[in-house]
C-alpha positions as CSV (number, residue, x, y, z in Angstrom):
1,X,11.0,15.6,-25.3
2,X,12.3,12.0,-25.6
3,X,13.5,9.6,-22.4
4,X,15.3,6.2,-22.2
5,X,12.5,4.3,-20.7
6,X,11.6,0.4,-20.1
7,X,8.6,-0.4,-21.0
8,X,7.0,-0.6,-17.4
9,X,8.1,2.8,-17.3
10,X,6.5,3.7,-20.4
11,X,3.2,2.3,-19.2
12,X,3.6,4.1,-16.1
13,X,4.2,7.3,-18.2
14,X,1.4,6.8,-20.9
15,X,-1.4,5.9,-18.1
16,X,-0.2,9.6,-16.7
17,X,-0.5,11.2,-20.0
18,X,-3.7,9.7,-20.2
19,X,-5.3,11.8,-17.3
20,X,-5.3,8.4,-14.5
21,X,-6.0,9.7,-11.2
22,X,-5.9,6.0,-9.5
23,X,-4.0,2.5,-9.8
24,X,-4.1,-0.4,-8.1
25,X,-1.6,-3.8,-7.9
26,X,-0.7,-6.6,-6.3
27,X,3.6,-6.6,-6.6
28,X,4.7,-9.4,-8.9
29,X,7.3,-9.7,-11.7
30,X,7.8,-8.7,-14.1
31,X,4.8,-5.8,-13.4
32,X,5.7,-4.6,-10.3
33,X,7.5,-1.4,-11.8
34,X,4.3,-0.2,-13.2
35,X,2.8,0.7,-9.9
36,X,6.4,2.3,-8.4
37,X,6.5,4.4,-11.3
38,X,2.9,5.7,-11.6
39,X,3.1,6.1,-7.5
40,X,5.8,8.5,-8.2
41,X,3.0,11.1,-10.1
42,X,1.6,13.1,-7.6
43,X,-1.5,13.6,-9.5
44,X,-1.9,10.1,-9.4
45,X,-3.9,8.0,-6.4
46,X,-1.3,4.8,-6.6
47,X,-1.9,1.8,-3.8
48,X,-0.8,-1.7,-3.3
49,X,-3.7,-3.7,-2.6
50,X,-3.7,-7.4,-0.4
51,X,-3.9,-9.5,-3.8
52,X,-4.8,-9.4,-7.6
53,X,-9.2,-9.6,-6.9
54,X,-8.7,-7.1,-4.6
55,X,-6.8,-4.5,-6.7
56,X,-9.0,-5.0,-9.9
57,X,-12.2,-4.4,-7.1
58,X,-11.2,-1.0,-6.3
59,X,-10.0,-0.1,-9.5
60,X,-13.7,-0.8,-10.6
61,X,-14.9,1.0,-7.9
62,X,-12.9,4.3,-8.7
63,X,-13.9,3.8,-12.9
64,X,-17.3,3.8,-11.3
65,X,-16.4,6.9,-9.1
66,X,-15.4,8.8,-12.8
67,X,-11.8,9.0,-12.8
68,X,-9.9,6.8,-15.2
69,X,-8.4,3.5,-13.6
70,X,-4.8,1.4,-14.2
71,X,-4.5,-2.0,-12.5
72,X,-1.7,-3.9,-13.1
73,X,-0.6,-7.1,-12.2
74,X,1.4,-10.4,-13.3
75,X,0.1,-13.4,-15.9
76,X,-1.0,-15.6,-12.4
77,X,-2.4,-12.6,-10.5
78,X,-4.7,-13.1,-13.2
79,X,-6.3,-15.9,-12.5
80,X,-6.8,-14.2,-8.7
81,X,-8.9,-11.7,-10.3
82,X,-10.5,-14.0,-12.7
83,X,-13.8,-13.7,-10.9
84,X,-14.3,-9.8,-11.1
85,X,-12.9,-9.5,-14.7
86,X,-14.9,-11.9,-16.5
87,X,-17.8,-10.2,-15.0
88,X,-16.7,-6.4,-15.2
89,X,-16.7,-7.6,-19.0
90,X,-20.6,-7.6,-18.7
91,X,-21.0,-4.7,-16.5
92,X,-18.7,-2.3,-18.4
93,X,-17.2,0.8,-17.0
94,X,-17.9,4.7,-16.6
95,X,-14.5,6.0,-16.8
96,X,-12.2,4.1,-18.6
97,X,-10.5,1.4,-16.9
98,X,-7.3,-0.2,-18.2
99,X,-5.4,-4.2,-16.7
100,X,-1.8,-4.3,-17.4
101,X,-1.0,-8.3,-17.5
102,X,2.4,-9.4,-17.8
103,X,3.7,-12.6,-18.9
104,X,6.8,-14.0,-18.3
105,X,7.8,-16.7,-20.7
106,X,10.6,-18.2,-20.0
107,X,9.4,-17.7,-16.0
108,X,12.2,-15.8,-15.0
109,X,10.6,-15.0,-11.4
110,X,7.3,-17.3,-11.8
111,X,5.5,-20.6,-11.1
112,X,4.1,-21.9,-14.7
113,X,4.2,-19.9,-18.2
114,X,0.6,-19.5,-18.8
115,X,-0.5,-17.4,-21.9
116,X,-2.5,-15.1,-20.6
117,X,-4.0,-14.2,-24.6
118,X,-7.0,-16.7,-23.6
119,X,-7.6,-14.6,-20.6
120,X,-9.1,-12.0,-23.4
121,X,-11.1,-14.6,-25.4
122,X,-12.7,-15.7,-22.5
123,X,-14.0,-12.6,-20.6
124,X,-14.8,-11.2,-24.2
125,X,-12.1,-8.1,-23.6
126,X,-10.2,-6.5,-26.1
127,X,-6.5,-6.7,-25.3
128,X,-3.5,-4.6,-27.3
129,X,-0.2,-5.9,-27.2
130,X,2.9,-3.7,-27.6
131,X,6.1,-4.2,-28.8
132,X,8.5,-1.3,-28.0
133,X,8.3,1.2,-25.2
134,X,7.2,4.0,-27.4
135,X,4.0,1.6,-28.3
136,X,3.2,0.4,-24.4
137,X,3.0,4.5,-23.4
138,X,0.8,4.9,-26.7
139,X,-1.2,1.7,-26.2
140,X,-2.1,2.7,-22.7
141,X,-3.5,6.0,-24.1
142,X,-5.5,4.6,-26.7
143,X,-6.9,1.3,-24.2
144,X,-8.4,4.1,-22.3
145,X,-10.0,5.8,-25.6
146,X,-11.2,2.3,-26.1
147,X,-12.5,1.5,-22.8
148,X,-14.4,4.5,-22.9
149,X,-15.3,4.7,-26.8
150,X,-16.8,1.2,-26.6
151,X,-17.9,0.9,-22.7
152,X,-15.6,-2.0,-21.5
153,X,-12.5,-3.0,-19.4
154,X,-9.4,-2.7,-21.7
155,X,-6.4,-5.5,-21.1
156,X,-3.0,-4.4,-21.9
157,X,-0.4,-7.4,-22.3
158,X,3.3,-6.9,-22.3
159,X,5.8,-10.1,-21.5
160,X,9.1,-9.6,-19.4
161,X,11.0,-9.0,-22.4
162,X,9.2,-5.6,-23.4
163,X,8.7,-4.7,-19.5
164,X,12.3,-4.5,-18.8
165,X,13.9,-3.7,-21.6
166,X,13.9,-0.1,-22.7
167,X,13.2,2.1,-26.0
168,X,13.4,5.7,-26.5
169,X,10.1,7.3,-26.0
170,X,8.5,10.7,-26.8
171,X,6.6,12.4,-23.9
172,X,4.0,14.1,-24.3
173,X,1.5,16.5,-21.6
174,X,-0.7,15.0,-19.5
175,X,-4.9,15.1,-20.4
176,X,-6.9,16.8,-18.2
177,X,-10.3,15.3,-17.4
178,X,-13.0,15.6,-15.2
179,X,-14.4,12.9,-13.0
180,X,-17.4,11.9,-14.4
181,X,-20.5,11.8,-11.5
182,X,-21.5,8.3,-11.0
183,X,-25.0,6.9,-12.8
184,X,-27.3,4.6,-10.7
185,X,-27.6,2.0,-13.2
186,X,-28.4,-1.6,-11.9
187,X,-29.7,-3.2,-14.7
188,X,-26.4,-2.2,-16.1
189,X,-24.1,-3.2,-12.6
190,X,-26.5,-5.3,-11.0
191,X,-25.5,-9.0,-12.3
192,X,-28.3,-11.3,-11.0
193,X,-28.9,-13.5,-14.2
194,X,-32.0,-11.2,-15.6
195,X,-29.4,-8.7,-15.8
196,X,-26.5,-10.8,-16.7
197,X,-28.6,-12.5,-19.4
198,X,-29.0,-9.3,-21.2
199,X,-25.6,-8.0,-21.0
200,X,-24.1,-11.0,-22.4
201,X,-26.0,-10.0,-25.2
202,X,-24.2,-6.2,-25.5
203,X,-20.8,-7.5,-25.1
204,X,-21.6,-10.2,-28.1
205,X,-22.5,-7.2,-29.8
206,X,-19.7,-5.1,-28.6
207,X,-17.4,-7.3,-29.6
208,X,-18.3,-7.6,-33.6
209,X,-18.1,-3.9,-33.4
210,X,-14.3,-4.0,-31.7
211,X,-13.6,-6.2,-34.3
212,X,-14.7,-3.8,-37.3
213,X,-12.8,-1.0,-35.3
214,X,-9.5,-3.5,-35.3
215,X,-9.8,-3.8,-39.1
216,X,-9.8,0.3,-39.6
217,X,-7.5,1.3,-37.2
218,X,-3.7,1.9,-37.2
219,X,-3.3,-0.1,-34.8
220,X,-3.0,-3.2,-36.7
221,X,-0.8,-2.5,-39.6
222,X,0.4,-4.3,-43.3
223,X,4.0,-3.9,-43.5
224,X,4.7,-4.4,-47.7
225,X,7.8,-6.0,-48.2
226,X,8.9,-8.5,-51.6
227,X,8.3,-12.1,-52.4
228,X,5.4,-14.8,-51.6
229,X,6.0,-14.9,-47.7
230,X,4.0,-12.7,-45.4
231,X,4.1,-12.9,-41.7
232,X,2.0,-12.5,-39.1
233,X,3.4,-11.3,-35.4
234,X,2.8,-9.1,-32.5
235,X,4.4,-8.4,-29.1
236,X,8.5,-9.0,-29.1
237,X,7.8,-11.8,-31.1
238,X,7.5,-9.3,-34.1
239,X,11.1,-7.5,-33.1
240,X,12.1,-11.0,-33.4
241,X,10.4,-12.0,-36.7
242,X,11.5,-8.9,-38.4
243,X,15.3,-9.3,-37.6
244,X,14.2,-12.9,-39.7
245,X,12.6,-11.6,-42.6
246,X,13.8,-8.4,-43.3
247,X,12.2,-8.8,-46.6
248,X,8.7,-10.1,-46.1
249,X,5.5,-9.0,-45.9
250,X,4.2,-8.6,-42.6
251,X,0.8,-8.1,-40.6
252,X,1.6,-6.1,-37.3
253,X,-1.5,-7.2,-34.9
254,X,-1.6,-4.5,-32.1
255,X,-5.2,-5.3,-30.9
256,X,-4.7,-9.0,-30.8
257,X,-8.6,-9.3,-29.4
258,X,-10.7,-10.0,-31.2
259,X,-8.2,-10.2,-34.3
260,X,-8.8,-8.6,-37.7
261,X,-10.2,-11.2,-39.8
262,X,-11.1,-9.4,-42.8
263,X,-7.3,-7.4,-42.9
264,X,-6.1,-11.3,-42.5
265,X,-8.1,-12.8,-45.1
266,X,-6.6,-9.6,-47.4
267,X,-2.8,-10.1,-46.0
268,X,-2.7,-13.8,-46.9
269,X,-4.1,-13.2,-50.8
270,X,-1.6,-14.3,-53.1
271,X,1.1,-15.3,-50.8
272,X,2.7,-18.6,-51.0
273,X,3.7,-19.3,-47.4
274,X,1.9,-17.4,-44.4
275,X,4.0,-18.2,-41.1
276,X,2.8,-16.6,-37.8
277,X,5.2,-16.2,-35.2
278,X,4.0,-15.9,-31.6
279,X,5.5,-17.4,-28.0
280,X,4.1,-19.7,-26.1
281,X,0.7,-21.1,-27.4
282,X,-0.9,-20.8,-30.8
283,X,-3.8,-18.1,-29.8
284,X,-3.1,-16.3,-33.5
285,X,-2.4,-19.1,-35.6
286,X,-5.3,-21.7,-34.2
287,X,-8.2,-19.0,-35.3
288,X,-6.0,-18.0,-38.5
289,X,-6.2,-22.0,-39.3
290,X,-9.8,-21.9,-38.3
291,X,-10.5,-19.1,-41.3
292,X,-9.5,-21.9,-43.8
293,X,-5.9,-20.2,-44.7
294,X,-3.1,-22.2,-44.6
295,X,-0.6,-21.0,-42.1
296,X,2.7,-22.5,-40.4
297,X,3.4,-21.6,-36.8
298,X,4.2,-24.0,-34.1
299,X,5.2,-26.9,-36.4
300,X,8.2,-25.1,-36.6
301,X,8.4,-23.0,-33.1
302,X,8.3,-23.8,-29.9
303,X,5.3,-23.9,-27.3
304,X,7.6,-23.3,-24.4
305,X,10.2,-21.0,-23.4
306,X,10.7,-17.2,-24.9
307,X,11.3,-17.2,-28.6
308,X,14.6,-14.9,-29.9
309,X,15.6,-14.2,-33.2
310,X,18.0,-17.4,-33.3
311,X,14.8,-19.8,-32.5
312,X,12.7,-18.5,-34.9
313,X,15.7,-18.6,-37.5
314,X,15.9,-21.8,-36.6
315,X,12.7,-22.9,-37.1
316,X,11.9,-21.2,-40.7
317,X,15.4,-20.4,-42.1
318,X,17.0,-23.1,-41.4
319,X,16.0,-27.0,-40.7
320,X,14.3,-27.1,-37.3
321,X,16.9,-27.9,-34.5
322,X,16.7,-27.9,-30.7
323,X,17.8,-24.6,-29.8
324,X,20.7,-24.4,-26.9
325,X,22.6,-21.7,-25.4
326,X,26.3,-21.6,-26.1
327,X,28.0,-22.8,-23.0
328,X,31.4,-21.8,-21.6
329,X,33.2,-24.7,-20.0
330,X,34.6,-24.3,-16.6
331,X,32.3,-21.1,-15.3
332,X,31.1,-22.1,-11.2
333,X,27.1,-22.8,-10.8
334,X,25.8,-19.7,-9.4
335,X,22.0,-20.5,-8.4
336,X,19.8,-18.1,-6.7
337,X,20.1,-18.0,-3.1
338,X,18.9,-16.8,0.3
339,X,21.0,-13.4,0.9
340,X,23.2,-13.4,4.2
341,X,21.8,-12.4,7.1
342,X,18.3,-13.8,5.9
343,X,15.9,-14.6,8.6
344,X,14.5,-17.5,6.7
345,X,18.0,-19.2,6.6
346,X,17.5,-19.3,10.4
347,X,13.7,-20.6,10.1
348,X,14.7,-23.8,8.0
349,X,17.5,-24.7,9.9
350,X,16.1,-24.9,12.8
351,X,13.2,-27.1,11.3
352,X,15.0,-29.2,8.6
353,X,15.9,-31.7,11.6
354,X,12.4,-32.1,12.6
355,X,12.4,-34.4,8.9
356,X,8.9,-32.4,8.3
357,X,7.1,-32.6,4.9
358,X,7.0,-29.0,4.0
359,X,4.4,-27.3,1.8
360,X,6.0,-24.1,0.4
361,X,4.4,-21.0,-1.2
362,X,5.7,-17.7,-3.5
363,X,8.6,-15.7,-1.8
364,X,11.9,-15.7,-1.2
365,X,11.8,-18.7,1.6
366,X,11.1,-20.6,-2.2
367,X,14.4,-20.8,-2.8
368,X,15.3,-23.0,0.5
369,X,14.1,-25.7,-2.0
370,X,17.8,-25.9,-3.0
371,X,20.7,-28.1,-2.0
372,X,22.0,-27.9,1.0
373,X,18.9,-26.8,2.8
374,X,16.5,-28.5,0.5
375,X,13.3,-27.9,3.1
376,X,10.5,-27.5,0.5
377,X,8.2,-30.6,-0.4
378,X,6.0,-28.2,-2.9
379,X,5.0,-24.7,-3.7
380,X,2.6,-24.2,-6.1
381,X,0.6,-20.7,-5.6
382,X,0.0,-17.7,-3.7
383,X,-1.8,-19.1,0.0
384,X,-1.5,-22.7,-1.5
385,X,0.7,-23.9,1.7
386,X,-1.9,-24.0,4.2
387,X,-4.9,-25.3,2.6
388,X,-2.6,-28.3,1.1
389,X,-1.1,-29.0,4.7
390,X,-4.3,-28.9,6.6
391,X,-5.3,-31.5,3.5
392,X,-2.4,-33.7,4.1
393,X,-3.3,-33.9,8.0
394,X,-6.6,-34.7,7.2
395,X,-5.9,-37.9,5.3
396,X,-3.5,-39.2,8.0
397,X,-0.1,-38.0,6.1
398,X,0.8,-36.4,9.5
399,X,0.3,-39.6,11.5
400,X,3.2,-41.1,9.1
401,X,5.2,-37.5,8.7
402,X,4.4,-34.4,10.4
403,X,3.7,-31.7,8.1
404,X,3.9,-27.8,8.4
405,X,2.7,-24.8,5.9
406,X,5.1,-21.9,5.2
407,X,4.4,-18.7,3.7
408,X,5.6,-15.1,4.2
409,X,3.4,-12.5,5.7
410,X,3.0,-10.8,2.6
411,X,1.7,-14.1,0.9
412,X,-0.1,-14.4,3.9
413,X,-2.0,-11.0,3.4
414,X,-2.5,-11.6,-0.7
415,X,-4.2,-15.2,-0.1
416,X,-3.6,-16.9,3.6
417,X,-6.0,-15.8,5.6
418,X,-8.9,-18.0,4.2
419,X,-6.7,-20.8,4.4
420,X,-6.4,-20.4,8.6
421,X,-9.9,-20.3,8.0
422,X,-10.3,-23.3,6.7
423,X,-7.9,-25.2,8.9
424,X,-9.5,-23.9,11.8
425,X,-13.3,-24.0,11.0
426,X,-13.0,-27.7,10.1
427,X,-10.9,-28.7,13.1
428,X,-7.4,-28.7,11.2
429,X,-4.5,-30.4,13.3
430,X,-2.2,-28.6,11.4
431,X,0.9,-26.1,12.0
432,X,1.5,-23.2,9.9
433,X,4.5,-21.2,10.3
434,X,4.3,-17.6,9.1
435,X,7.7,-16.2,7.8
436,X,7.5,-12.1,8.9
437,X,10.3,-10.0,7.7
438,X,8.4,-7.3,7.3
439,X,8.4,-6.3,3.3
440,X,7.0,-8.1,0.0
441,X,11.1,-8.6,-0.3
442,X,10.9,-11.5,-2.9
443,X,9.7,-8.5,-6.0
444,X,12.0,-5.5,-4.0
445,X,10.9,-4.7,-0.9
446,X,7.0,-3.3,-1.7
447,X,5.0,-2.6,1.6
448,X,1.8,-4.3,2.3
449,X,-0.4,-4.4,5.1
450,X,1.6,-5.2,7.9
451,X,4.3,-3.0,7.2
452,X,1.9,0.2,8.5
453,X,3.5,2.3,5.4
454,X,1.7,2.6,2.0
455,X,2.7,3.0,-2.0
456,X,3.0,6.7,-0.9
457,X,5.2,6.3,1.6
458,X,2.4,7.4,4.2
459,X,2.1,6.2,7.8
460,X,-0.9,3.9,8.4
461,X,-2.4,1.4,10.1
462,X,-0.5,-2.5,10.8
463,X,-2.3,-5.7,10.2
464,X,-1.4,-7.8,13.6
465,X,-0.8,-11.5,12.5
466,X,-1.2,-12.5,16.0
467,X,-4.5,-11.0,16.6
468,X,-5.8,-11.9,12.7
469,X,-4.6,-15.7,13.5
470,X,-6.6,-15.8,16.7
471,X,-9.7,-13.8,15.4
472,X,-9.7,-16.6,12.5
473,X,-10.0,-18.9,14.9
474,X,-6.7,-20.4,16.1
475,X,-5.9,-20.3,19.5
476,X,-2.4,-21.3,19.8
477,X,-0.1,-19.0,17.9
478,X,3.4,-17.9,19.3
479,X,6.1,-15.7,18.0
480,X,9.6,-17.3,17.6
481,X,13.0,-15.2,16.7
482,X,14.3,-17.6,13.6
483,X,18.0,-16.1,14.6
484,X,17.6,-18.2,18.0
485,X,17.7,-21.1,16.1
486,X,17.6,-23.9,18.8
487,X,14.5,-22.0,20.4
488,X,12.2,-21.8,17.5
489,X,12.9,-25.6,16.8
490,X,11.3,-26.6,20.4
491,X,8.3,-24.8,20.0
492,X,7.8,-25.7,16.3
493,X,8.6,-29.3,17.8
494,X,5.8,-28.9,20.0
495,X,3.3,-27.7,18.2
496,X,3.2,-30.3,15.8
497,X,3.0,-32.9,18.0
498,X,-0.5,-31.1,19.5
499,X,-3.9,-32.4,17.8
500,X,-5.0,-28.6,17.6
501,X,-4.6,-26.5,14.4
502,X,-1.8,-23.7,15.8
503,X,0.4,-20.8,13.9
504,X,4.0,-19.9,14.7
505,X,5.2,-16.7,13.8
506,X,9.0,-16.4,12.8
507,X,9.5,-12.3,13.6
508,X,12.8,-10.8,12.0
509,X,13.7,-7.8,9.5
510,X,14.7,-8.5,6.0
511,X,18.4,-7.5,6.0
512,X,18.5,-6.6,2.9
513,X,15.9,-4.1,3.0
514,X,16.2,-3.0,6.2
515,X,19.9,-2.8,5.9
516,X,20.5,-4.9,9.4
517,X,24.2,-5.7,9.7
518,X,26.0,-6.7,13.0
519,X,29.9,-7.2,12.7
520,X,30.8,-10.3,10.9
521,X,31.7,-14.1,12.8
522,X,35.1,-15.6,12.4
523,X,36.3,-19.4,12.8
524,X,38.4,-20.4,14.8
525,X,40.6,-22.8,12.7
526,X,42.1,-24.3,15.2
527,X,38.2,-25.4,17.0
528,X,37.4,-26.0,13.3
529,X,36.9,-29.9,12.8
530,X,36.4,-29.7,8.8
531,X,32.6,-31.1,9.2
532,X,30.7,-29.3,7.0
533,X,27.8,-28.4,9.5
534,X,28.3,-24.7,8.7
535,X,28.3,-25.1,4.8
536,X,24.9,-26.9,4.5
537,X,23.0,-23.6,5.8
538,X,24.2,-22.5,2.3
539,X,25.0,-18.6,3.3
540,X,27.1,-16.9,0.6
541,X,29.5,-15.9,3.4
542,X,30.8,-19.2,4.3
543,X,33.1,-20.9,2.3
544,X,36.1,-23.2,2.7
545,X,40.1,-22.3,3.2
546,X,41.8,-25.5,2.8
547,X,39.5,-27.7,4.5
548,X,38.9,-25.8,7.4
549,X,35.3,-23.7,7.1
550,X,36.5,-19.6,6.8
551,X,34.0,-16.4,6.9
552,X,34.3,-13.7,3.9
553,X,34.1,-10.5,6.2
554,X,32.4,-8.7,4.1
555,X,29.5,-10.7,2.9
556,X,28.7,-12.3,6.5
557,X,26.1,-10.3,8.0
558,X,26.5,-11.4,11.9
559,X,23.5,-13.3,12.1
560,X,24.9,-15.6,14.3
561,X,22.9,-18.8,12.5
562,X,26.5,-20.4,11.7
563,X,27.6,-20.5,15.1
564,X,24.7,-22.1,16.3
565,X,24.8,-24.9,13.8
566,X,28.4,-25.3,14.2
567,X,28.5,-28.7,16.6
568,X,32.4,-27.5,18.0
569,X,31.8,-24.1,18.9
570,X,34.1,-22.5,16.5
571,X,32.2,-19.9,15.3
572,X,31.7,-17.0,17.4
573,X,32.9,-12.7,17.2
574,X,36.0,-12.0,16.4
575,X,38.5,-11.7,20.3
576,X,38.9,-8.2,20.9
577,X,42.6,-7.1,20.6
């Protein structure tokens, strides 16, 4: 049977085919759909875990228990679980165990545009890299052959591109395994440095014999084609370079690390030109180079940005030129923005008069960066807010301008509570404001552990920010409704002007997920004063008629935030008839 999937779906479908029993994540784009789909197998064991560390921990832990193991996660969550992966490449596994990363050149819905190929060379991990649908279901099976076959952690990496776009795909049954009984080993799982020492040595080893399985397997593949030009390419970039060069010789690298040095050095015999097209950094071409063959890459393509068939056409076809997208004259700027009815809306109005240096983090609330609100000062990674506020007020910047942290309570979960911890163990002066709507609602409205419901759907226990904050350490934290905007600026007020480190906690559902509507606000024209108060909260359900401010019905969610702003009292529920 054959199904329209995307390729997170395919993963999803392949890690099921391949006999998984448990999978872990951390939500993020463009990976998040891995984990929904997968949850949705009932023979599968599928959890959100509190960040990226934390998901690859357990997934070791159940590799260990016998049962094969997907964790999935983004390009940055990554680097959260750079301390357990570069190590579980020593240790190895007992059942396989198989990291989905995805990229996202281009950064469609992320902070930098890291290539997370390195990630691979570094922990010594071999890493396949689809490029249709059909190949990330059939790559997921055969990274758990490998993981097994050669005793290792196997790292899948897909980029946006093939996670969201879809490909037919053939199903296939699903493998029926049996958990393998855990082995006390600790020579093997132990990693003081005796034992470290001499695992270092097996994965040295294990990787030269990867590398001779890379250059016998299918999975890399010479594509004959005419003339002096071959081509080397994996990922989308290949879909891309073979809409190019229809005609050219091509090597198709599917395991990417280590790559196939010998099938390279035979590929590039006797051809005139060898170009290697890859996105983002040169991870192929650089060791390619390094072999002593002569090979064009990024002199001709770009380091930044997602490549398409245009750009590379662009850069080897025709003279190198910067590459722009065709634009339509007189189309209205649509940028992202805060839905209506959005509790955060609320929460930075009632603080953007308080003239407060505001250290951002990853979620929805990001987008408060942009004009009108413009109430973010920085944002730079998961947890970052608090630990870079708490350093701010300890060089003096809050004796100049008061500072405050801001983060969502799932961010808060994934990487905020050591940050409290710091603020308060070393006598912070600091406010932090945790933004609680309830849901991860930035990647669609995933549960974590404050929402007391799991990947499954199941009831279970609530995390308590109030009583977490205060077990941390911090003794004054408060709850604030961000809808009662004139109240949650007095006690934000207040607590930065205390020399005591203290949380505020802004409480209200995401609308959007929770589907909270009230009956939509009018103006009164004739209390209207044509200011503009109500326009600089920037809800998509406020607009102008004429001069005067006006309400589309439909959009405005009741919140009420409007009225309050409003300095003439002409916003308000619609007179009963």
């Amino acid at each position: 049977m054959k199904q329209l999937l995307t390729g997170n779906e395919a993963i999803a479908r392949g890690a099921w085919e391949a006999g998984v029993c448990f999978a872990s994540a951390y939500p993020g784009t463009p990976s998040t759909e891995i984990t929904e789909a997968i949850a949705g197998y009932g023979e599968v064991n599928a959890e959100w875990a509190p960040n990226e560390k934390v998901a690859l921990e357990v997934g070791i832990g159940a590799a260990l228990g016998g049962v094969r193991t997907l964790v999935c996660m983004k390009h940055v969550g990554l680097n959260v679980a750079a301390d357990p992966f570069c190590t579980l490449s020593y240790t190895g596994i007992s059942a396989g165990l198989v990291l989905i990363c995805a990229d996202d050149p281009a950064m469609h819905s992320s902070q930098n545009e890291q290539d997370n190929r390195y990630y691979a060379r570094l922990a010594k991990v071999p890493m396949l890299e689809p490029s249709t649908s059909q190949e990330a279901k059939d790559f997921v099976k055969l990274a758990f052959e490998m993981s097994e076959k050669f005793d290792t952690p196997v790292m899948v990496r897909v980029t946006t591109r093939i996670s969201h776009s879809r490909g037919i795909v053939e199903l296939k049954p699903r493998k029926s395994l049996a958990r393998k009984p855990f082995k006390t080993d600790p020579k093997k799982y132990v990693m003081v440095p005796s034992n470290a020492r001499m695992r270092h040595r097996v994965v040295v080893e294990r990787q030269k014999n990867i590398a001779e399985y890379g250059e016998k397997s299918t999975i890399n593949t010479i594509e004959s084609g005419k003339g002096d030009i071959g081509v080397v390419s994996a990922g989308v970039a290949y879909q891309y370079a073979r809409e190019v060069f229809p005609q050219a010789h091509f090597l198709k690298i599917g395991l990417s690390n280590p790559l196939p040095k010998e099938m390279i050095r035979k590929f590039a015999k006797g051809k005139k030109k060898i170009f290697v097209v890859e996105e983002l950094e040169p991870f192929m071409e650089e060791q390619i180079a390094a072999m002593g063959i002569a090979v064009e890459g990024k002199s001709r393509l770009p380091e930044i940005d997602e490549l398409n068939p245009d750009v590379v056409r662009d850069g080897f076809v025709k003279k190198r030129k910067p590459h722009k997208a065709d634009v339509v004259e007189g189309l209205p700027n649509r940028p992202p923005n805060l839905c209506p009815g959005c509790p955060h809306r609320g929460l930075f109005s009632a603080i953007k008069p308080l003239k407060l240096v505001i250290f951002g983090d990853i979620g929805c609330y990001t987008l408060s960066v942009l004009p009108p609100l413009s109430t973010h000062d920085s944002c730079v990674c998961m947890g970052a807010s608090i630990g870079m506020s708490h350093g701010y007020s300890k060089v003096g910047g809050n004796t100049t301008q008061k500072s405050v942290g801001v983060l969502g309570d799932s961010t808060f979960m994934h990487s905020g509570l050591t940050g409290v911890m710091e603020m308060a163990y070393n006598k912070g002066s600091n406010t932090v404001i945790i933004l609680d709507n309830r849901t991860t609602a930035m990647t669609g409205g995933q549960n974590h552990p404050g929402t007391a419901r799991t990947l499954k759907g199941e009831d279970t226990v609530s995390l308590n920010l109030e009583e977490v904050c205060r077990a941390l350490g911090v003794k004054r934290v408060f709850r604030v409704n961000p809808f009662e905007v004139k109240a949650t600026r007095e006690v934000v007020k207040r607590e930065i002007s205390i020399e005591e480190p203290s949380v505020v906690i802004s409480t209200a559902p995401c609308p959007l997920i929770f589907k909270v509507k009230s009956a939509p606000l009018v103006v009164d024209a004739d209390k209207c004063k044509e200011c503009g108060a109500c326009l600089k909260i920037n809800c998509p359900a406020l607009t102008k008629r004429g001069e005067k401010a006006f309400i589309v019905d439909y959009l405005c969610n009741g919140c009420g935030v409007c009225g309050q702003i409003c300095p003439f009292d002409a916003i308000g529920v619609p007179a009963s008839k």
